[in-house]
TILONU-644006 format. One line per field, with one value per atom (N, C-alpha, C): atom name; residue in three letters; x, y, z; residue number from 1. Coordinates in Angstrom, 2 decimals. Each point is the difference from the previous one (the first is absolute). Layout:
! residues N
name <- c(CA, ...)
resn <- c(ALA, ...)
x <- c(X, ...)
y <- c(Y, ...)
z <- c(Z, ...)
resi <- c(NUM, ...)
! end
This chain:
! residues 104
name <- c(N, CA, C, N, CA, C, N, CA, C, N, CA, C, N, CA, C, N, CA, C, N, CA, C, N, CA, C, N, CA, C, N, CA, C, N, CA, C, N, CA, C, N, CA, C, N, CA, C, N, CA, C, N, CA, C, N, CA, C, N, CA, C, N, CA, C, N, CA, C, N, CA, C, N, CA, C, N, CA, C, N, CA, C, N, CA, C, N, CA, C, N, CA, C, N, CA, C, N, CA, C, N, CA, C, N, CA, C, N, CA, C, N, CA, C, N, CA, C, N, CA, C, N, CA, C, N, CA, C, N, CA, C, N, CA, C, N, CA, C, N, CA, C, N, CA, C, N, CA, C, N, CA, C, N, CA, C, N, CA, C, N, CA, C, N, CA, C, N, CA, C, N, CA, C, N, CA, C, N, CA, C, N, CA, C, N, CA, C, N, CA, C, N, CA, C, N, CA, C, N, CA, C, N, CA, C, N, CA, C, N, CA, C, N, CA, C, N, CA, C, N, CA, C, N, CA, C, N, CA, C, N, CA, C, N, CA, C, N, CA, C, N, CA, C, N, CA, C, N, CA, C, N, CA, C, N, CA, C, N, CA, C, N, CA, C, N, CA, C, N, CA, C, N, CA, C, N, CA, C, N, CA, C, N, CA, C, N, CA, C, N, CA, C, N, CA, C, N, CA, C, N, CA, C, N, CA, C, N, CA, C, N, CA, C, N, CA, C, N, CA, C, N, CA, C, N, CA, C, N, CA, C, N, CA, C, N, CA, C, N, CA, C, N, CA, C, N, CA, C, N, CA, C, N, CA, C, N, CA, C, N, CA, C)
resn <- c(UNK, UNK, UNK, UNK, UNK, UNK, UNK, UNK, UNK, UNK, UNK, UNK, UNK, UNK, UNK, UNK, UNK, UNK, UNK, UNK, UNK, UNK, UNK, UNK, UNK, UNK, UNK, UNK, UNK, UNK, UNK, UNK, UNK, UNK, UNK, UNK, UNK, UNK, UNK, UNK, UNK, UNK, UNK, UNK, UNK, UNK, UNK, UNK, UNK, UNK, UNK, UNK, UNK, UNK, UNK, UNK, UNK, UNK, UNK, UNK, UNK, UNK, UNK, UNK, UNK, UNK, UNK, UNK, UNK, UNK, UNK, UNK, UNK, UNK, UNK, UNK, UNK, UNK, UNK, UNK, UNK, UNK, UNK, UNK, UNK, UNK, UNK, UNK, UNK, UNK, UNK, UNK, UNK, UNK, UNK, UNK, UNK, UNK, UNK, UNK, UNK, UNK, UNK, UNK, UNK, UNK, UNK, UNK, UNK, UNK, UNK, UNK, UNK, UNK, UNK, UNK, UNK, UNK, UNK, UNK, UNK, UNK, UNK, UNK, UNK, UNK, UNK, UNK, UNK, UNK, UNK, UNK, UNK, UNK, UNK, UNK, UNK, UNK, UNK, UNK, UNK, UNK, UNK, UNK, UNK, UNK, UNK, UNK, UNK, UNK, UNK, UNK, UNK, UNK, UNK, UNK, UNK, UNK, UNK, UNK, UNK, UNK, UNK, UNK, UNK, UNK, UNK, UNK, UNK, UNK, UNK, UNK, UNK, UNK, UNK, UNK, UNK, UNK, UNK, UNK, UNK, UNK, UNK, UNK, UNK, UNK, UNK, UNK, UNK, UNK, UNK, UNK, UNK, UNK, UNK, UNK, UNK, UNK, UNK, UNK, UNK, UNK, UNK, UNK, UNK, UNK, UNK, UNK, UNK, UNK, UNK, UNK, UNK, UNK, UNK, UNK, UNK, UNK, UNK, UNK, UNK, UNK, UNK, UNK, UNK, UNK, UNK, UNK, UNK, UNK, UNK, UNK, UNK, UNK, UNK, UNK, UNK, UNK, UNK, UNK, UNK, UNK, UNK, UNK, UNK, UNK, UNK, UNK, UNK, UNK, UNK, UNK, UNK, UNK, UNK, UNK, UNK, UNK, UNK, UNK, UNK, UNK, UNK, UNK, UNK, UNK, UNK, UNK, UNK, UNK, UNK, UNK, UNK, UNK, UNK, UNK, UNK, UNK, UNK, UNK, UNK, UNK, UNK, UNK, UNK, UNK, UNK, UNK, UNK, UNK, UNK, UNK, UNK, UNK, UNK, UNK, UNK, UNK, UNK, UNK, UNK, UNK, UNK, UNK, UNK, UNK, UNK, UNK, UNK, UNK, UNK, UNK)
x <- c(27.90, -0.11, 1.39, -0.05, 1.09, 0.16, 1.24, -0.60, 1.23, -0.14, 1.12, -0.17, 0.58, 0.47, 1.11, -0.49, 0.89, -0.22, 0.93, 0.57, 0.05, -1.26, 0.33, 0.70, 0.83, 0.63, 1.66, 0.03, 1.34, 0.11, -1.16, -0.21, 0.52, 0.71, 0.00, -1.41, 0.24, -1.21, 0.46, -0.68, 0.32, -1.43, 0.27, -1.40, 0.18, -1.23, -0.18, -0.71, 0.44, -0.94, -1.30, -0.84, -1.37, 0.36, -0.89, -0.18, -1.17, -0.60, -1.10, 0.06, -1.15, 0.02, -1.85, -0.24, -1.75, -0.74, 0.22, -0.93, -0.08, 1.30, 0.14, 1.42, 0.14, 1.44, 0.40, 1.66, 0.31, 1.61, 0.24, 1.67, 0.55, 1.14, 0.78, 0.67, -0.60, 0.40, 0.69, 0.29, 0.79, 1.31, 0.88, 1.12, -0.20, -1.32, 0.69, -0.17, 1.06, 0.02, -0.66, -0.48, -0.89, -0.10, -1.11, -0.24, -1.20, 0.14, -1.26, 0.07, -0.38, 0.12, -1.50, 0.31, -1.25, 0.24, -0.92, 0.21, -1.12, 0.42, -0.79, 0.08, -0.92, -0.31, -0.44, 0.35, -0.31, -0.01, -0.94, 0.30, 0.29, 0.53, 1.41, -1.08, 0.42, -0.49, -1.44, -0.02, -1.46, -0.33, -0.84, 0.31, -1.31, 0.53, -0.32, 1.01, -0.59, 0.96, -0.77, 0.67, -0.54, 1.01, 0.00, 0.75, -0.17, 0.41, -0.14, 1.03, -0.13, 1.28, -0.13, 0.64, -0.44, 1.70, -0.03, 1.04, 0.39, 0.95, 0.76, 0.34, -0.30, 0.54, 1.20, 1.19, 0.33, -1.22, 0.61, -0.85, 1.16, -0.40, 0.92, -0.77, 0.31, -1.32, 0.05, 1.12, 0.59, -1.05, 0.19, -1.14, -1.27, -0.64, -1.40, -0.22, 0.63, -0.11, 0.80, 0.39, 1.01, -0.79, -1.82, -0.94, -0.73, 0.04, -1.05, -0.78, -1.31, -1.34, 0.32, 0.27, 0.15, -1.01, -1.73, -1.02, -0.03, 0.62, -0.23, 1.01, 1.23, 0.63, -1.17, -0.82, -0.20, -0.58, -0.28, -0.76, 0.41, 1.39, 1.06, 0.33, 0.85, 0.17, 1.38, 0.50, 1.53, 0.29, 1.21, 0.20, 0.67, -0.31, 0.35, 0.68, 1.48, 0.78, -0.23, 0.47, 0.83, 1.10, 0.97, 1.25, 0.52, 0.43, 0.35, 1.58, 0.71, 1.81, 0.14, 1.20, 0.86, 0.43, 0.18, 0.13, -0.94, -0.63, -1.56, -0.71, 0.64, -0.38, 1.21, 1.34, 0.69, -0.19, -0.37, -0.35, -1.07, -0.93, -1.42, 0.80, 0.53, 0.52, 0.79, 1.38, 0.20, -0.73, -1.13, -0.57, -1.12, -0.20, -1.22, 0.75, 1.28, 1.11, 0.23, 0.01, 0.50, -1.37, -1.04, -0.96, 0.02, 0.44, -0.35, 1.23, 1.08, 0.82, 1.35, -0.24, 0.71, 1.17, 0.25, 1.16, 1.35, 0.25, 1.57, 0.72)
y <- c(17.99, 1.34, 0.59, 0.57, 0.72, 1.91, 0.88, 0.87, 0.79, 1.02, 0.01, 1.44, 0.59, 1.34, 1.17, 0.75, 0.84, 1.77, 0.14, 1.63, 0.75, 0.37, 0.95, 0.95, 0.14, 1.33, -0.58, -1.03, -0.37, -1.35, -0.58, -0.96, -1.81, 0.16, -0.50, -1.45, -1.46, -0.55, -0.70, -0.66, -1.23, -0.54, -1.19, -0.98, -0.12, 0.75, -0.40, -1.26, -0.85, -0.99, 0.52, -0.81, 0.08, -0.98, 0.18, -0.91, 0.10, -1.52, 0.24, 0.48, 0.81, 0.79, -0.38, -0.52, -0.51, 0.45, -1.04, -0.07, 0.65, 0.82, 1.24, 0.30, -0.11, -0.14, 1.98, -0.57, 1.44, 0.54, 1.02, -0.04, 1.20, -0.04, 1.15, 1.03, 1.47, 0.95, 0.65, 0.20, 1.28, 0.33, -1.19, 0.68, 0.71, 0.00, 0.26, 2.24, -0.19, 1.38, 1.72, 0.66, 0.87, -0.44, 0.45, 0.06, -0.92, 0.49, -0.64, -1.66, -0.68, -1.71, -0.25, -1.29, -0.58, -1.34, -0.98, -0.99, -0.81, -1.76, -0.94, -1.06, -0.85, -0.09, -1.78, -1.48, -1.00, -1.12, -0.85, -1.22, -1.05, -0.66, -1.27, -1.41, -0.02, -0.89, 0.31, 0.86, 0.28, 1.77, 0.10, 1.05, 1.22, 0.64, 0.81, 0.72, 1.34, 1.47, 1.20, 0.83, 1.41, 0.68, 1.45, 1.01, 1.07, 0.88, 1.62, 0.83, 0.90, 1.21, 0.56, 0.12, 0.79, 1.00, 0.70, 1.17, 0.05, -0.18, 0.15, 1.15, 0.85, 1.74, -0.25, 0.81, 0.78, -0.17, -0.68, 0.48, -0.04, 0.70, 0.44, -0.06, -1.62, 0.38, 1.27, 1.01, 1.08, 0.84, 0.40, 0.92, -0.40, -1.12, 0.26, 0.59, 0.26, 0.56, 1.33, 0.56, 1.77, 1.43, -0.63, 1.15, -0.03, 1.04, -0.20, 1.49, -0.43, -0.16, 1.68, 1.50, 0.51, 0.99, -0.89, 1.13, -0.42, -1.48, -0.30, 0.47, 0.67, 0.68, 1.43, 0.66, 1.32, 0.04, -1.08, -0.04, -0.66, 0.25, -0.27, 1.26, 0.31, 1.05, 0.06, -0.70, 0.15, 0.86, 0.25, 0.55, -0.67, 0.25, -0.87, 1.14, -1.12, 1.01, -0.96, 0.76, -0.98, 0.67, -0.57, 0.49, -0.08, 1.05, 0.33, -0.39, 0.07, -0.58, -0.15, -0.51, -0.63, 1.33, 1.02, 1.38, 0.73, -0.10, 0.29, -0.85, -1.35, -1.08, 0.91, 0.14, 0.72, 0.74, 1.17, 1.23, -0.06, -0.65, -0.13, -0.97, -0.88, -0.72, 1.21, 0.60, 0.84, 0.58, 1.29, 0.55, -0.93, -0.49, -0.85, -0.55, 0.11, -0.76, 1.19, 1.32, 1.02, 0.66, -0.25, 0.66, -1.17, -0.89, -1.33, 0.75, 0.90, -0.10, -1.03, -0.96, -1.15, 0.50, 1.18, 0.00, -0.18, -0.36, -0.03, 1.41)
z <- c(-66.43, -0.55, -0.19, -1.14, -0.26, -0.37, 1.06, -0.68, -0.14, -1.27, -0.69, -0.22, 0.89, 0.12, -0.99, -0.54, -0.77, -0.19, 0.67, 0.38, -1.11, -0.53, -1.37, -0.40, 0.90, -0.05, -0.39, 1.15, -0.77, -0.65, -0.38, -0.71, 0.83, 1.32, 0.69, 0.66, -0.49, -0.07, 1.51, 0.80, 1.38, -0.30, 0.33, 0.39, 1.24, 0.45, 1.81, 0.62, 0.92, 0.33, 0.90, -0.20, 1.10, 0.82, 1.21, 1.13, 0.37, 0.49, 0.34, 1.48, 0.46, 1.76, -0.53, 1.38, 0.47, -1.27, -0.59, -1.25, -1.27, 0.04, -1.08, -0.33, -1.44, -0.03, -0.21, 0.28, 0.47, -0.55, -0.50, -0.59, 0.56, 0.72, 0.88, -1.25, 0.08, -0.72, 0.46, 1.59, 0.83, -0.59, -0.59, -0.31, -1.64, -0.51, -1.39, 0.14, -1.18, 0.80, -0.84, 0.03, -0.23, -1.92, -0.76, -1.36, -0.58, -1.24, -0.48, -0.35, 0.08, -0.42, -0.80, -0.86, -0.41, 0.48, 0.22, 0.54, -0.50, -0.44, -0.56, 1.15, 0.52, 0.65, -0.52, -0.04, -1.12, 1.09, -0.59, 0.81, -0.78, 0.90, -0.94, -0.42, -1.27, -0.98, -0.30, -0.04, -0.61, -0.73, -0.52, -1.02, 0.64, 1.51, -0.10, 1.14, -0.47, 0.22, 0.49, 0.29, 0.56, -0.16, -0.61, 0.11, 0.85, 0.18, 0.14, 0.35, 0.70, -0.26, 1.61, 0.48, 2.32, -0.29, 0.96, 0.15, 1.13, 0.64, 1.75, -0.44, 1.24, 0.05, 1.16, 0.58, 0.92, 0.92, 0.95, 1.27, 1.67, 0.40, 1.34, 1.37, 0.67, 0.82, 0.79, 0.24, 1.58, -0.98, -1.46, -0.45, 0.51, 0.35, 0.63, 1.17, 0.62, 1.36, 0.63, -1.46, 0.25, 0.31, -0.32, 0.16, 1.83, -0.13, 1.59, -0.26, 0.86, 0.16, 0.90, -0.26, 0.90, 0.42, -0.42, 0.73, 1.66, -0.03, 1.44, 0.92, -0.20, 0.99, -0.30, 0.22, 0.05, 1.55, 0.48, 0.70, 1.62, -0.51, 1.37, 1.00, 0.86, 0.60, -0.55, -0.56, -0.45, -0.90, -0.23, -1.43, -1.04, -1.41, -1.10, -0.23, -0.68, -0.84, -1.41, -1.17, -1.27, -0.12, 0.22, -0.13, -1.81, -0.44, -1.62, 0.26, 0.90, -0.02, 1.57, -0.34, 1.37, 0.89, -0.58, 0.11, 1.14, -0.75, 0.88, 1.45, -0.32, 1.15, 1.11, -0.15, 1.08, 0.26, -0.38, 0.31, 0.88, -0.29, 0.90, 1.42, -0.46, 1.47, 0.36, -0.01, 0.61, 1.44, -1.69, 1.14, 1.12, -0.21, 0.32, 1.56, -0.52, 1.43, 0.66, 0.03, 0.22, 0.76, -0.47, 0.71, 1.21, 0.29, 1.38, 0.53, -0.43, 1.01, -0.47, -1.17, -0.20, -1.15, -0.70, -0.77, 0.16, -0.98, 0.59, -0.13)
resi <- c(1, 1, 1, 2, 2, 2, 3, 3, 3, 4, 4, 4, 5, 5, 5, 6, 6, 6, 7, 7, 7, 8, 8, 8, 9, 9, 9, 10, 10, 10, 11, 11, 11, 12, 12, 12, 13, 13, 13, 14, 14, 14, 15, 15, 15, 16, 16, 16, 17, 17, 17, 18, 18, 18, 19, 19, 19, 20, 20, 20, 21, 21, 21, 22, 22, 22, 23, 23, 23, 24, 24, 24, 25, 25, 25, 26, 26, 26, 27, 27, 27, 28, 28, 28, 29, 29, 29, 30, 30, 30, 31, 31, 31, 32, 32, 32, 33, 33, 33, 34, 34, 34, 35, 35, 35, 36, 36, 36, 37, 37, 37, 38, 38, 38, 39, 39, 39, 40, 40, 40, 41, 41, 41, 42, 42, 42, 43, 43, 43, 44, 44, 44, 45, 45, 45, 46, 46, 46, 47, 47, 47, 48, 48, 48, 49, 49, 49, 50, 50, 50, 51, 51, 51, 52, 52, 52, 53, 53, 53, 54, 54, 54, 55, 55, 55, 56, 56, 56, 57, 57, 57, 58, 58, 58, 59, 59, 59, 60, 60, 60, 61, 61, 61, 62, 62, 62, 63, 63, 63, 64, 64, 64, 65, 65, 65, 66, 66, 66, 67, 67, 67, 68, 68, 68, 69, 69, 69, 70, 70, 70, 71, 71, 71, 72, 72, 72, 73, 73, 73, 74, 74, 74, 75, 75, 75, 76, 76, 76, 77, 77, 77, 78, 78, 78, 79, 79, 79, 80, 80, 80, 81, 81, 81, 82, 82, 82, 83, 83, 83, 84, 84, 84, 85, 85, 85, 86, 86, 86, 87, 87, 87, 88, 88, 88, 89, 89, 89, 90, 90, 90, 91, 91, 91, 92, 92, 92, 93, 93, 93, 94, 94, 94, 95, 95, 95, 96, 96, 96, 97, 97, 97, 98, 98, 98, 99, 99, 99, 100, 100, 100, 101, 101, 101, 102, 102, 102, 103, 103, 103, 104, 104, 104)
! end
């Protein structure tokens, strides 16, 4: 099998190899890098083919995991802050040190 990769955007073509893995052949995409491609897909000495067109986006794995879940702190005895600046994080340590007795 042969398959023959091309980056429509910058017209950029590579033929990637397959390998077979338990019974199913398989071709490493991780490095190609974000955009649209079409890709033909042929096997050697014989006259058939497959086309089509797939899209790699931007992806960031740290973006999957920047949201949190915050109905489940309501129900702590603690207190939640969200801090809006670095500004605000001192000020609250400050006083927060000042009411223990701990300021400098």
């Amino acid at each position: 099998l042969n398959l023959k990769l091309t980056n429509t955007g910058t017209k950029i073509s590579q033929n990637v190899p397959f390998s077979l893995q338990n019974n199913a052949f398989e071709a490493v995409l991780e490095e190609l890098p974000a955009g649209d491609y079409s890709f033909t897909i042929s096997v050697d000495n014989q006259n058939i083919s497959k086309s089509g067109n797939f899209k790699i986006t931007t992806y960031q794995i740290e973006e999957q995991f920047v949201s949190a879940d915050l109905s489940n702190f309501s129900n702590t005895p603690s207190e939640m802050r969200l801090p809006v600046s670095v500004q605000a994080i001192a000020i609250h340590l400050r006083y927060s040190r000042a009411e223990w007795g701990q300021c400098e």
